[in-house]
TORKOL-4160 file (C-alpha; in steps of 0.2 Angstrom, whole numbers, padded with zeros to 4 digits, m for minus):
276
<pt num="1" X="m0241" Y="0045" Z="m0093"/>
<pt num="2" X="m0228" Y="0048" Z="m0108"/>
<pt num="3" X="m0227" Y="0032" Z="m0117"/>
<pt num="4" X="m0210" Y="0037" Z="m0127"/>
<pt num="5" X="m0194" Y="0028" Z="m0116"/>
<pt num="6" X="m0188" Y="0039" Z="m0102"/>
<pt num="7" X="m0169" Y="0041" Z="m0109"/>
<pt num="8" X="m0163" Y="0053" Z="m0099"/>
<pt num="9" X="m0170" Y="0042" Z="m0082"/>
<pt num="10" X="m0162" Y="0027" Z="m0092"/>
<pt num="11" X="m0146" Y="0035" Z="m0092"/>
<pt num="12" X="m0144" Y="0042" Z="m0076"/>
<pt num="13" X="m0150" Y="0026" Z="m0068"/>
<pt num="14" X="m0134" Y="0019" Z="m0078"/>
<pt num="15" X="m0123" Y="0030" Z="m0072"/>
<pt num="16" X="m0129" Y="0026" Z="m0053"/>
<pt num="17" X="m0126" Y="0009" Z="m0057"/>
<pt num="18" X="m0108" Y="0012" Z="m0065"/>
<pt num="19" X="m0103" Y="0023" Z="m0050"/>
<pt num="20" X="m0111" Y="0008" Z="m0038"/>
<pt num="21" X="m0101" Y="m0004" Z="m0047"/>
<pt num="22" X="m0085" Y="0006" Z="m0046"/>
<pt num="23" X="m0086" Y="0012" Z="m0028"/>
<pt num="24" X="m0086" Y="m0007" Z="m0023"/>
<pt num="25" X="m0068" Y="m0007" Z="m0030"/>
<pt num="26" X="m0060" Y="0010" Z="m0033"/>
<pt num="27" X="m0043" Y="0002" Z="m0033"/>
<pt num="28" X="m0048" Y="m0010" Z="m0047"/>
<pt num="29" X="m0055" Y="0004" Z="m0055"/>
<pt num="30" X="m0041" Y="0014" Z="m0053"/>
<pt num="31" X="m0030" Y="0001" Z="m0062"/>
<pt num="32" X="m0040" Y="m0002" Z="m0075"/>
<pt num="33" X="m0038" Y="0017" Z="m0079"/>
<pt num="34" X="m0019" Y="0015" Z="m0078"/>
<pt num="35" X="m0018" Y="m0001" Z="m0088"/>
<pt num="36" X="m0030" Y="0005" Z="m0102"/>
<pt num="37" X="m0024" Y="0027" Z="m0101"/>
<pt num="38" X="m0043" Y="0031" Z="m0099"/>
<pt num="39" X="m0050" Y="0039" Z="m0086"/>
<pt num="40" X="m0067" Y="0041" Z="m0092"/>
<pt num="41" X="m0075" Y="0027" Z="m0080"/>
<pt num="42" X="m0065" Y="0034" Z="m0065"/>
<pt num="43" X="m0070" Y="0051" Z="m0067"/>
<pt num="44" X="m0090" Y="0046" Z="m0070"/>
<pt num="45" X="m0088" Y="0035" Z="m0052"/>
<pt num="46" X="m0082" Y="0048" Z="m0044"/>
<pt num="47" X="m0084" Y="0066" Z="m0052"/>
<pt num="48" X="m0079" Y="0077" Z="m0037"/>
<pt num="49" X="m0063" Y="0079" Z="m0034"/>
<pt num="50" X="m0050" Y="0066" Z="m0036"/>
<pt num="51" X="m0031" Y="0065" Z="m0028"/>
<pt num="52" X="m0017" Y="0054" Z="m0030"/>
<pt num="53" X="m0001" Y="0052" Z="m0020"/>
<pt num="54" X="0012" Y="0044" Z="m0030"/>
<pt num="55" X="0028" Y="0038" Z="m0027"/>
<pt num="56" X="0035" Y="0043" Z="m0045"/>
<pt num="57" X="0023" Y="0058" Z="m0049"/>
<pt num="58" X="0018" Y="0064" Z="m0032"/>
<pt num="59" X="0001" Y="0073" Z="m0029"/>
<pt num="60" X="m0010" Y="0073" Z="m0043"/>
<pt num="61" X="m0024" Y="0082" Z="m0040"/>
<pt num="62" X="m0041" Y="0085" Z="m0049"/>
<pt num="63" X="m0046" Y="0077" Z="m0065"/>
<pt num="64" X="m0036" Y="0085" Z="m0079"/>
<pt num="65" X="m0020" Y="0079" Z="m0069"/>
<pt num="66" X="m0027" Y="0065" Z="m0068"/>
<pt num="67" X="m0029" Y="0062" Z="m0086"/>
<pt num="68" X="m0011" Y="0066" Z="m0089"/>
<pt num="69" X="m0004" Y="0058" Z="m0074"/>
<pt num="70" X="m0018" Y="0040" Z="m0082"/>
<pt num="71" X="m0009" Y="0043" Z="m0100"/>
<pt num="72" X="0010" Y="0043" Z="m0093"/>
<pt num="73" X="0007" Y="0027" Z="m0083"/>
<pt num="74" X="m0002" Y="0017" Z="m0097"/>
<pt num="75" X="0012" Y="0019" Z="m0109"/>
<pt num="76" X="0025" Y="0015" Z="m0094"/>
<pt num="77" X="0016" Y="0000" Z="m0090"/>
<pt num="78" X="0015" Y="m0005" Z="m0106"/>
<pt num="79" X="0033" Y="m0006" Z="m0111"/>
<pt num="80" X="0035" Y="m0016" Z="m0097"/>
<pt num="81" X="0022" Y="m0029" Z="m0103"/>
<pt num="82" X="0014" Y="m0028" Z="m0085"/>
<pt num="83" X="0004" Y="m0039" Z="m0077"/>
<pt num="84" X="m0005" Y="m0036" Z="m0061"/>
<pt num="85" X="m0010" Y="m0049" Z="m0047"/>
<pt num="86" X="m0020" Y="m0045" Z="m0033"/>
<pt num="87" X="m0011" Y="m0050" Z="m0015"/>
<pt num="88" X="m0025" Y="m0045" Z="m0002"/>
<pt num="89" X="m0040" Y="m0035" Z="0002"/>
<pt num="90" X="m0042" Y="m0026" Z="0018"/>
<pt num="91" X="m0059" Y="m0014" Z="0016"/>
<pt num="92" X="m0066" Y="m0007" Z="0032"/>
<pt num="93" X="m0080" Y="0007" Z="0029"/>
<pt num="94" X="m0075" Y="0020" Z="0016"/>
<pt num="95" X="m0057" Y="0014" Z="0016"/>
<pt num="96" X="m0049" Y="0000" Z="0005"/>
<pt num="97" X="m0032" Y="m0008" Z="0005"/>
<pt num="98" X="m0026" Y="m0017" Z="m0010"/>
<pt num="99" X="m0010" Y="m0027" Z="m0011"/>
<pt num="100" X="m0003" Y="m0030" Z="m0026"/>
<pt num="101" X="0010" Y="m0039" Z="m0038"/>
<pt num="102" X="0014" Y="m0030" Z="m0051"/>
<pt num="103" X="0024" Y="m0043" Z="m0065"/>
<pt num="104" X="0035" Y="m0034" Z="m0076"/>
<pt num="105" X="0049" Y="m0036" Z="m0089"/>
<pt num="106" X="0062" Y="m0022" Z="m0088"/>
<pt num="107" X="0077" Y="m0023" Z="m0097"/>
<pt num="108" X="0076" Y="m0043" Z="m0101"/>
<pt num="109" X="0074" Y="m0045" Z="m0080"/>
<pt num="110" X="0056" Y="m0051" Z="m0074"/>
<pt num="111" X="0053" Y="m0042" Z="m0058"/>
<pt num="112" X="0039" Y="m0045" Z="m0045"/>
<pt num="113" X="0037" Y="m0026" Z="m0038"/>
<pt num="114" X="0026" Y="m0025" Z="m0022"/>
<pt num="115" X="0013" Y="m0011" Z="m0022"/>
<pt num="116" X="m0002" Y="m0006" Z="m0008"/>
<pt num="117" X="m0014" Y="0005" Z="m0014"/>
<pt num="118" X="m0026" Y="0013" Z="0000"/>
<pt num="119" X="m0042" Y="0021" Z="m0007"/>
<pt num="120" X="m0054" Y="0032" Z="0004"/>
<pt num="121" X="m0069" Y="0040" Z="m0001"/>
<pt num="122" X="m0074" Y="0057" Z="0008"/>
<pt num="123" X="m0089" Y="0058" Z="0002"/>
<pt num="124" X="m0098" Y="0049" Z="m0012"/>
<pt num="125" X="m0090" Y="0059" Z="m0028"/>
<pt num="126" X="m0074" Y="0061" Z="m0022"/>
<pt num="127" X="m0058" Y="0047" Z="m0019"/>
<pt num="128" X="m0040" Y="0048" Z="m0012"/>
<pt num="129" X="m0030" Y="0036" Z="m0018"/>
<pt num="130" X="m0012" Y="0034" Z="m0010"/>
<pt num="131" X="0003" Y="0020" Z="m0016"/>
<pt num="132" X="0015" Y="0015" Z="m0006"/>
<pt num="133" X="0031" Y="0003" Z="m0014"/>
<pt num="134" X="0048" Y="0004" Z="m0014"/>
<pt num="135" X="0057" Y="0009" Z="m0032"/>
<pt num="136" X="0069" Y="0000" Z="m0029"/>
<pt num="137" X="0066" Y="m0014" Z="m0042"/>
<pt num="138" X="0063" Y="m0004" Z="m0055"/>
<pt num="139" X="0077" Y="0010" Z="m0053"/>
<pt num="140" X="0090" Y="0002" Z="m0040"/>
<pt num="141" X="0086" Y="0014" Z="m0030"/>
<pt num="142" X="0081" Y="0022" Z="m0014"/>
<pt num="143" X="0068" Y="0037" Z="m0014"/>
<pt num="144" X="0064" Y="0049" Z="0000"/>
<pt num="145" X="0044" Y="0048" Z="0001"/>
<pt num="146" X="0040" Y="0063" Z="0012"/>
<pt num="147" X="0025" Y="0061" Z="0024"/>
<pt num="148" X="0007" Y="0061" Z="0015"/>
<pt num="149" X="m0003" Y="0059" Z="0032"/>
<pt num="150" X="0000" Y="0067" Z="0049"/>
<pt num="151" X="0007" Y="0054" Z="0064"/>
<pt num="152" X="m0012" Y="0051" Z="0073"/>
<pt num="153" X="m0019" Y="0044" Z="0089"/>
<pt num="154" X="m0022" Y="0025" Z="0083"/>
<pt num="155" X="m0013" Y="0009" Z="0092"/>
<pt num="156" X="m0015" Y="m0008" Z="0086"/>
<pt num="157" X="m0020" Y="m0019" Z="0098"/>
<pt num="158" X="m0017" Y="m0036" Z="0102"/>
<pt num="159" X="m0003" Y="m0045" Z="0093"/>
<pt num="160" X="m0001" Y="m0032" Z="0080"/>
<pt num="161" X="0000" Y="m0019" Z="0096"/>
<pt num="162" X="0014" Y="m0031" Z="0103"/>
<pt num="163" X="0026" Y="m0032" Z="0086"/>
<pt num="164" X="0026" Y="m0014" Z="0086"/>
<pt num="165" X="0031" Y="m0011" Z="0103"/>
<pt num="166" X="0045" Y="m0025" Z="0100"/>
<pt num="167" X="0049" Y="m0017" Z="0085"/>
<pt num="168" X="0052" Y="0000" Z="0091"/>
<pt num="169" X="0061" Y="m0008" Z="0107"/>
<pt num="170" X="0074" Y="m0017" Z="0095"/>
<pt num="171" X="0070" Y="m0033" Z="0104"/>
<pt num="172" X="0073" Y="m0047" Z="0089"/>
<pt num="173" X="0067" Y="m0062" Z="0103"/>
<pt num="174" X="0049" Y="m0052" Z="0106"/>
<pt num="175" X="0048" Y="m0049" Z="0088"/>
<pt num="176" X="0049" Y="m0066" Z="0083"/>
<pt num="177" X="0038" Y="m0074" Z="0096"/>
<pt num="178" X="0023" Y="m0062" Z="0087"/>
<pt num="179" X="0025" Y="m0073" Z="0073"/>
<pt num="180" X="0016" Y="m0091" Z="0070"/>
<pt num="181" X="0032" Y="m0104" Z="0067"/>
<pt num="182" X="0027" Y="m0103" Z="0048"/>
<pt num="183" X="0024" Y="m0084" Z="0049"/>
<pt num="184" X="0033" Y="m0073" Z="0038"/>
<pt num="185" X="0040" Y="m0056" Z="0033"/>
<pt num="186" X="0040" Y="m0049" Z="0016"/>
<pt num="187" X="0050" Y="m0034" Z="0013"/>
<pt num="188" X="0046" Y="m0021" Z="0000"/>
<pt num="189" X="0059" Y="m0028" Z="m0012"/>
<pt num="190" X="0049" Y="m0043" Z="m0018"/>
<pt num="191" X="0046" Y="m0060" Z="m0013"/>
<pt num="192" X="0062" Y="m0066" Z="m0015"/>
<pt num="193" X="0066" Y="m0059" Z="m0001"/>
<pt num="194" X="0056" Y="m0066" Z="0010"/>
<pt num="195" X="0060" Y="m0072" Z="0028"/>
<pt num="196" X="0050" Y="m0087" Z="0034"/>
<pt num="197" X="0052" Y="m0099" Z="0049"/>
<pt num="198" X="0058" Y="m0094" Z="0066"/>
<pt num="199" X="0078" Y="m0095" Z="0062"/>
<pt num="200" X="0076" Y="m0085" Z="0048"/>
<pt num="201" X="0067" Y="m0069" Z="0056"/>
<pt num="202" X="0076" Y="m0070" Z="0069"/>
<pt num="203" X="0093" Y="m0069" Z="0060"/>
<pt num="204" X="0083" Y="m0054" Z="0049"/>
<pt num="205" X="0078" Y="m0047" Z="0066"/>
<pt num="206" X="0094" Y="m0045" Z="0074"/>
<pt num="207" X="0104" Y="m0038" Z="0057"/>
<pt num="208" X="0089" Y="m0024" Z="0055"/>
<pt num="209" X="0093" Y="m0018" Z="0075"/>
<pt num="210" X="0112" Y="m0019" Z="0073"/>
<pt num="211" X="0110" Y="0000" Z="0068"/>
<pt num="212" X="0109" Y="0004" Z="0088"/>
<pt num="213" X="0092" Y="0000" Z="0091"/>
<pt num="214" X="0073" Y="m0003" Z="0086"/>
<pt num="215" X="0063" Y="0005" Z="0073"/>
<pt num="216" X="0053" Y="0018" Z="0075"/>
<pt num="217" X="0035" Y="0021" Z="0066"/>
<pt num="218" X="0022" Y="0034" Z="0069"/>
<pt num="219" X="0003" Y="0027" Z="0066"/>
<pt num="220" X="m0005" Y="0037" Z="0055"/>
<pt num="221" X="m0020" Y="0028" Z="0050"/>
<pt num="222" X="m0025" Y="0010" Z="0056"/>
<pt num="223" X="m0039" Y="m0003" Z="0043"/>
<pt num="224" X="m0040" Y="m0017" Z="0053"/>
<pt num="225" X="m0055" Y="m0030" Z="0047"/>
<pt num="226" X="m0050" Y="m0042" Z="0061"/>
<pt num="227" X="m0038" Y="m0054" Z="0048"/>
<pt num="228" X="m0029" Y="m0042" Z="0041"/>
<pt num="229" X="m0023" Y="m0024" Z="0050"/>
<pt num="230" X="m0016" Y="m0010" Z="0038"/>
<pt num="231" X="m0007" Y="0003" Z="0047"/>
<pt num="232" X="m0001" Y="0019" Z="0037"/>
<pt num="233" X="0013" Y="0025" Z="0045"/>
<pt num="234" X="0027" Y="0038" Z="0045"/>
<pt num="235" X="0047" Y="0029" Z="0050"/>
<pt num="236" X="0057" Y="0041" Z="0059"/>
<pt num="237" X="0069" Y="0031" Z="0067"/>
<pt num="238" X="0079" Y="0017" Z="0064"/>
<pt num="239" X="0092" Y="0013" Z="0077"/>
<pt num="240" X="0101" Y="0026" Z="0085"/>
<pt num="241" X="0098" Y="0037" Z="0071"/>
<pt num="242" X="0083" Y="0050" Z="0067"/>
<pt num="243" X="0077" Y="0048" Z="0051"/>
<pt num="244" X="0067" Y="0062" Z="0040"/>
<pt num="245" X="0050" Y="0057" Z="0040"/>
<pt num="246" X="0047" Y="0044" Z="0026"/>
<pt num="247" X="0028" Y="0037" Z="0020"/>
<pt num="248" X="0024" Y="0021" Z="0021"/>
<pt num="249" X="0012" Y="0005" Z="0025"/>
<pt num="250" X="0015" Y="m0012" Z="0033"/>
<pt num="251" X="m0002" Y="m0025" Z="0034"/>
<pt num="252" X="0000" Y="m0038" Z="0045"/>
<pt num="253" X="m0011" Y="m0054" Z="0044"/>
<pt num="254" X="m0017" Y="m0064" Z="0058"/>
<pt num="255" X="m0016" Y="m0085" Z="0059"/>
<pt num="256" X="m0030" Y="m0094" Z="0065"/>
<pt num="257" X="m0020" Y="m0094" Z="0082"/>
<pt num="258" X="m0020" Y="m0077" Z="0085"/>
<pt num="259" X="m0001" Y="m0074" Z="0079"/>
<pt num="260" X="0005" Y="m0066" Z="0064"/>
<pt num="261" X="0005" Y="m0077" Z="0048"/>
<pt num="262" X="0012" Y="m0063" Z="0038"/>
<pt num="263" X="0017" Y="m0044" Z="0039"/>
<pt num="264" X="0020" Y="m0037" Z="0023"/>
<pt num="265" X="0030" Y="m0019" Z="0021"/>
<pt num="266" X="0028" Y="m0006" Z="0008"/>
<pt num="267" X="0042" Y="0010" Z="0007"/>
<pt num="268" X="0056" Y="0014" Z="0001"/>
<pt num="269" X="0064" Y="0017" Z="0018"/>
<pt num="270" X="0085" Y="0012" Z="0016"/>
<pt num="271" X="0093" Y="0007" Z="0032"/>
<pt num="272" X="0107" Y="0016" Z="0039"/>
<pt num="273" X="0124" Y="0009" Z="0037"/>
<pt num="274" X="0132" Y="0001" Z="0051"/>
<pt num="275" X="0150" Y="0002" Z="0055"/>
<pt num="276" X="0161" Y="m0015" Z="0056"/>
């Protein structure tokens, strides 16, 4: 038995430590890249391959992207002084949901800017991370977000199941009555716009279907932990008209009665004009 320390077992034992570490959080790790510019403790986690879909930068893919994509971010964030604050969790197997409030000062506004971040891990050295938000608050406005996922054969059930059926139907009365009476909807604008309380969905309700009509979503992917369910999703109509495809997310959290205490959207969708 070789009585001078095992270095190179040390190390790797380490580095399977590190990588344990980080794939209990990817998205915490991921954002620690972006607010510091280094990637180094991303890319040991997970040294296969590593994507990101982004609203500003749009696929980044593999790690000398990554770097450059890391860098640009970090200095972005940094003139803005920004300050995140984690909303929500929802993690079901490989596949993590992170809401987020990212606080920032642009231009002497301060701005609360909604952001969901869904990491999954195909395998154990390599990550996909996808952001949905709207850019609305920081740029004034709208951006078409193509597709990142294929529409796929996942229903919500229960009272998630029910909203999106009275979404896509229009119905503002079915809508509301999916929500607890102190339920609310948060829009991907910030929490000041907020609509809470029966009255106030319902008026929000009915001025989102004056466009001729529902809302419809194509499921992509669903991460439902039984509080909260996450559902990726493509928007392709809205009203009477057809939409091009646009990416987004919505989470909806159930109330200890069963009804929606929260859904929460993230996209940059813009709705379409209605005429007087």
């Amino acid at each position: 038995m070789p009585w001078f320390p095992d270095f190179a077992n040390a190390a790797e034992l380490v580095r399977r430590q590190t990588r344990a570490e980080g794939q209990a959080d990817p998205v915490g790790q991921y954002f620690t890249a972006l607010n510091n510019g280094d990637t180094h403790a991303l890319e040991t986690v997970w040294p296969g391959e590593v994507v990101v879909y982004d609203p500003r930068a749009g696929e980044v893919r593999g790690h000398r992207q990554l770097r450059r994509f890391v860098r640009h971010n970090q200095a972005w964030l940094a003139e803005r002084h920004a300050r995140i604050e984690t909303v929500a969790a929802t993690c079901v197997g490989g596949r993590a949901v992170v809401e987020l409030l990212a606080h920032l000062t642009d231009d002497g506004r301060d701005l609360a800017w909604p952001v969901a971040v869904v990491a999954e891990s195909p395998d154990d050295r390599s990550v996909v991370f996808r952001t949905y938000c709207s850019q609305w608050p920081v740029d004034g406005r709208r951006h078409l977000r193509p597709p990142i996922l294929e529409a796929g054969a996942v229903h919500p059930g229960d009272v998630v199941g029910r909203y999106q059926a009275a979404l896509e139907a229009g119905d503002a009365e079915a809508v509301v009555g999916t929500f607890a009476s102190d339920g609310y909807f948060r829009g991907p604008i910030g929490p000041r716009h907020a609509h809470s309380g029966v009255g106030e969905l319902r008026s929000f309700f009915t001025r989102c279907f004056s466009a001729g009509g529902g809302i419809g979503l194509q499921p992509c992917v669903v991460t439902d932990d039984g509080v909260r369910c996450a559902m990726e999703y493509n928007c392709v109509r809205w009203g009477s008209h057809d939409l091009p495809p646009q990416a987004g997310v919505g989470v909806y959290e159930r109330g200890p009665d069963g009804l929606l205490a929260a859904v929460r959207v993230y996209d940059d969708i813009e709705a379409p004009e209605v005429s007087a």
